[in-house]
C-alpha positions in Angstrom: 99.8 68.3 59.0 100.5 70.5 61.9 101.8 68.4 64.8 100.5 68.3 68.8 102.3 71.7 69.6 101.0 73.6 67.0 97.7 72.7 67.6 97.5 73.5 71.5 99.0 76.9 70.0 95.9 77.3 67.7 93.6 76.0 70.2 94.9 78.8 72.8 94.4 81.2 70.6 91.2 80.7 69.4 89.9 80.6 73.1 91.7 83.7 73.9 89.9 85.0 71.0 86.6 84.0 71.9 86.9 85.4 75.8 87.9 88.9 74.3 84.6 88.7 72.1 82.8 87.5 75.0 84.2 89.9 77.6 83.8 92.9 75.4 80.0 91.8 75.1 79.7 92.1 78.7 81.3 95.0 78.8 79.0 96.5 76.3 75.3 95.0 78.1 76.9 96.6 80.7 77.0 99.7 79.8 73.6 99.9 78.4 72.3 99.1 81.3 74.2 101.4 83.2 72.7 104.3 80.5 69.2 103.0 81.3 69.3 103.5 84.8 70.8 106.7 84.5 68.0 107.5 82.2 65.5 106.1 84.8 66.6 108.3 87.8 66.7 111.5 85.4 63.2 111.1 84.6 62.2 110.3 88.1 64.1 113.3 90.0 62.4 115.3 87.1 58.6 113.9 87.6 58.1 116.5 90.4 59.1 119.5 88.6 57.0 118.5 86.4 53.8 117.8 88.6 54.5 121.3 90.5 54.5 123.2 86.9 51.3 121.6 86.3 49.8 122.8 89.1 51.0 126.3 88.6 48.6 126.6 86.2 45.7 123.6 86.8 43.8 123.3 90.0 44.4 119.9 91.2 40.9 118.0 90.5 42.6 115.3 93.5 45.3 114.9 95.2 47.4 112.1 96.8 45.8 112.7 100.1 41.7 112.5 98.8 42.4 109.2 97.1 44.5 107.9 99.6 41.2 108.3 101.8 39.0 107.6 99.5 40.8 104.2 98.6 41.1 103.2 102.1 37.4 103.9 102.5 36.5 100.8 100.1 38.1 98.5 102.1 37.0 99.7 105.7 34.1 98.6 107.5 34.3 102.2 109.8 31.2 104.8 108.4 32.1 106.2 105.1 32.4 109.9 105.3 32.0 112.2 101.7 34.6 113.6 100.1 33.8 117.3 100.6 36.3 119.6 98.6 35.4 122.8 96.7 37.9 124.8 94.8 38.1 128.7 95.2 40.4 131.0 93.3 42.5 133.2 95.7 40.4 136.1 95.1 37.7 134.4 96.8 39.5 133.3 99.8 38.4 135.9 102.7 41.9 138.2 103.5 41.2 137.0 106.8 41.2 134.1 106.8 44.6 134.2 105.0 45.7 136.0 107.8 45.4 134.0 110.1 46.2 130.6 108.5 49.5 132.4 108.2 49.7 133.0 112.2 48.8 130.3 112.8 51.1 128.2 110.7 54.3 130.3 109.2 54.3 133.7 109.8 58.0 133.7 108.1 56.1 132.2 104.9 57.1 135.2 102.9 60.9 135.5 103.9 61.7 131.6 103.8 62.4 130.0 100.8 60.7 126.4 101.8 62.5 125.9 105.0 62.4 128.1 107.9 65.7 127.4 109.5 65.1 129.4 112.5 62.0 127.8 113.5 64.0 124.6 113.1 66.8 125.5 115.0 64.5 126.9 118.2 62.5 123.6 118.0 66.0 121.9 118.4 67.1 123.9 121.2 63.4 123.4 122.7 63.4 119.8 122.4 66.9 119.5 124.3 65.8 122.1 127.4 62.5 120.0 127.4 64.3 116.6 127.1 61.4 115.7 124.4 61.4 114.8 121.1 61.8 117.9 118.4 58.4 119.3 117.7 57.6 119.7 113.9 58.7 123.3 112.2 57.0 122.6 108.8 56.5 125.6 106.5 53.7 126.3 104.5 55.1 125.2 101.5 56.0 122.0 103.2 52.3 121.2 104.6 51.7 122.1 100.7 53.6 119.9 99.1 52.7 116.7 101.6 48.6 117.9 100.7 49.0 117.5 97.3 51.9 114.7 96.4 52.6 112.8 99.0 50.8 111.4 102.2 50.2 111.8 106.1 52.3 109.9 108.2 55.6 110.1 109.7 58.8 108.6 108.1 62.1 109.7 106.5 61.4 108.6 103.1 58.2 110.9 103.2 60.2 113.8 105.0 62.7 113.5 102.1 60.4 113.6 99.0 58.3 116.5 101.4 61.5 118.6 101.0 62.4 117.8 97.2 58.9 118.6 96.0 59.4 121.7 98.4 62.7 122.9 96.3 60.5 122.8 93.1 57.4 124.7 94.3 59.5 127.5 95.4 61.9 127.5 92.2 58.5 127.2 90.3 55.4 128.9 92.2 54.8 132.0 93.1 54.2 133.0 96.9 50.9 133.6 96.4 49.8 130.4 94.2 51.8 128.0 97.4 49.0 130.3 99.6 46.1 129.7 97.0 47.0 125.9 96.7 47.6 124.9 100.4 43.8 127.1 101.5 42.1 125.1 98.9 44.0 121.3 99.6 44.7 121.5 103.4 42.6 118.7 105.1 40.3 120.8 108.1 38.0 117.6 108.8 37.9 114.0 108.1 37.3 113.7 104.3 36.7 117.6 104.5 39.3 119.4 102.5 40.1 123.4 101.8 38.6 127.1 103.2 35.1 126.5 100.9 34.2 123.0 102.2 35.2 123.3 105.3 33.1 126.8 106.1 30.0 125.5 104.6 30.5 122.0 106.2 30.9 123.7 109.8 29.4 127.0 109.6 26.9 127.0 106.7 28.3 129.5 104.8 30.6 130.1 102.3 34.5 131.2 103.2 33.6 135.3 102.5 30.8 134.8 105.1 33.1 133.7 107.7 33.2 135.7 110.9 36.5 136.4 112.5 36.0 133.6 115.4 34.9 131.4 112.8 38.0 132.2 110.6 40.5 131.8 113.5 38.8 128.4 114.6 39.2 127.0 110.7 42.8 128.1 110.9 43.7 126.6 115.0 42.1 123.1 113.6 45.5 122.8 111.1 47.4 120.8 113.4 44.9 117.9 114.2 42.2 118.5 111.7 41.1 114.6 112.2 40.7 115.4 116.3 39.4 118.4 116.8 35.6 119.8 115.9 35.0 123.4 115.6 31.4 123.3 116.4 32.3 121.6 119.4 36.0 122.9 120.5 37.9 121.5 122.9 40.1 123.7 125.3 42.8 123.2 123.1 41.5 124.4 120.3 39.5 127.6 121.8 43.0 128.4 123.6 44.3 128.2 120.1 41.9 130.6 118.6 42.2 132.5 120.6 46.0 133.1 120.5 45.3 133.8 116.6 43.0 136.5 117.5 45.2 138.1 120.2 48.5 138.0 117.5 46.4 139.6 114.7 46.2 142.3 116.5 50.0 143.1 115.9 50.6 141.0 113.0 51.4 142.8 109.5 50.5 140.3 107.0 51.8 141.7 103.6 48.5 142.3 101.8 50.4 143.6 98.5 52.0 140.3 97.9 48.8 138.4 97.0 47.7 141.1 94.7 
């Protein structure tokens, strides 16, 4: 019979035994769920490639944007106001009006490769000689991106997934496709989105029936689409036009690229 001693020894043994087995189990659940989350972030830093090779090739049906407004609609008691969207393939889209949505927005569109880094550093330097907050330098491809995957609205997490999808459409779209995509998707009215809807909405015509004014006035309503009416413009928004009309005079939009 083993005595007292020997059976503390035994005792300490076995429970040093069963805290290895127990430890190494942790260690292992660990680890798998360390794998897991690895595998989680992989496949969510890889969603957007995979959304902006889709729409290399599909015309989006919706985007983020349309049912964001169309969601909120349900629930709000303000007048509802119809979706008006109508794809057009780039052929379509009037030269022109092209023309000047690149004036107006990023006439660096072609040089850039997402981010136009000089815009941002003048807006800087503005901002401090103005003592006022930075003014926005978005690109086209930015505006893009936000019109098609994310949201309006103003916030850092936005800004950041604004620039990763921006990355992927430039690794993954040609020049002219961003063009095609953002004249089709950009909002130009409340629940009024792209060059079709929006030139039969205002005008009563399709986009190759715009005139020049009309075409200028479609592409100076980008920055407050929501706010500003071009059957009724405000100074603003004539003075605008206007400055679009003047610059295409000397402007030299690369024509050969969209071909």
């Amino acid at each position: 019979m083993p005595n007292r001693t020997q059976r503390r020894r035994v005792n300490r043994v076995k429970g040093s035994a069963s805290r290895g087995r127990t430890g190494k189990k942790g260690v292992a659940s660990r680890g798998v769920w360390k794998k897991w989350i690895l595998i989680l972030l992989v496949v969510l830093l890889l969603i957007p490639a995979m959304q902006v090779a889709v729409v290399r090739f599909v015309n989006p049906p919706r985007t983020l944007p349309m049912l964001i407004e169309q969601g909120g609609a349900v629930f709000s008691s303000a007048p509802k106001h119809p979706l008006l969207y109508r794809w057009i393939d780039l052929p379509q889209i009037p030269e022109m009006f092209l023309k000047h949505l690149w004036i107006s927005e990023d006439q660096r569109f072609f040089q850039h490769e997402g981010f136009d880094w000089k815009e941002m550093d003048l807006a800087v330097k503005e901002a401090e000689r103005k003592k006022r907050p930075v003014r926005g330098a978005s690109t086209i491809t930015n505006q893009c991106a936000r019109s098609i995957f994310l949201w309006q609205g103003r916030s850092w997490i936005r800004k950041g997934l604004e620039s990763y999808y921006t990355i992927w459409m430039e690794a993954l779209l040609p020049k002219r496709r961003i063009l095609e995509l953002y004249a089709n998707v950009i909002e130009m009215g409340r629940g009024i989105y792209g060059v079709e809807a929006a030139s039969q909405h205002y005008f009563g015509v399709s986009a190759r029936g715009l005139t020049r004014e009309q075409s200028a006035m479609l592409a100076a309503v980008l920055p407050n689409p929501k706010g500003w009416d071009p059957r009724n413009p405000s100074p603003m928004l004539r003075w605008r036009q206007r400055r679009i009309l003047q610059r295409e005079q000397n402007a030299h939009f690369p024509e050969k690229l969209l071909r």
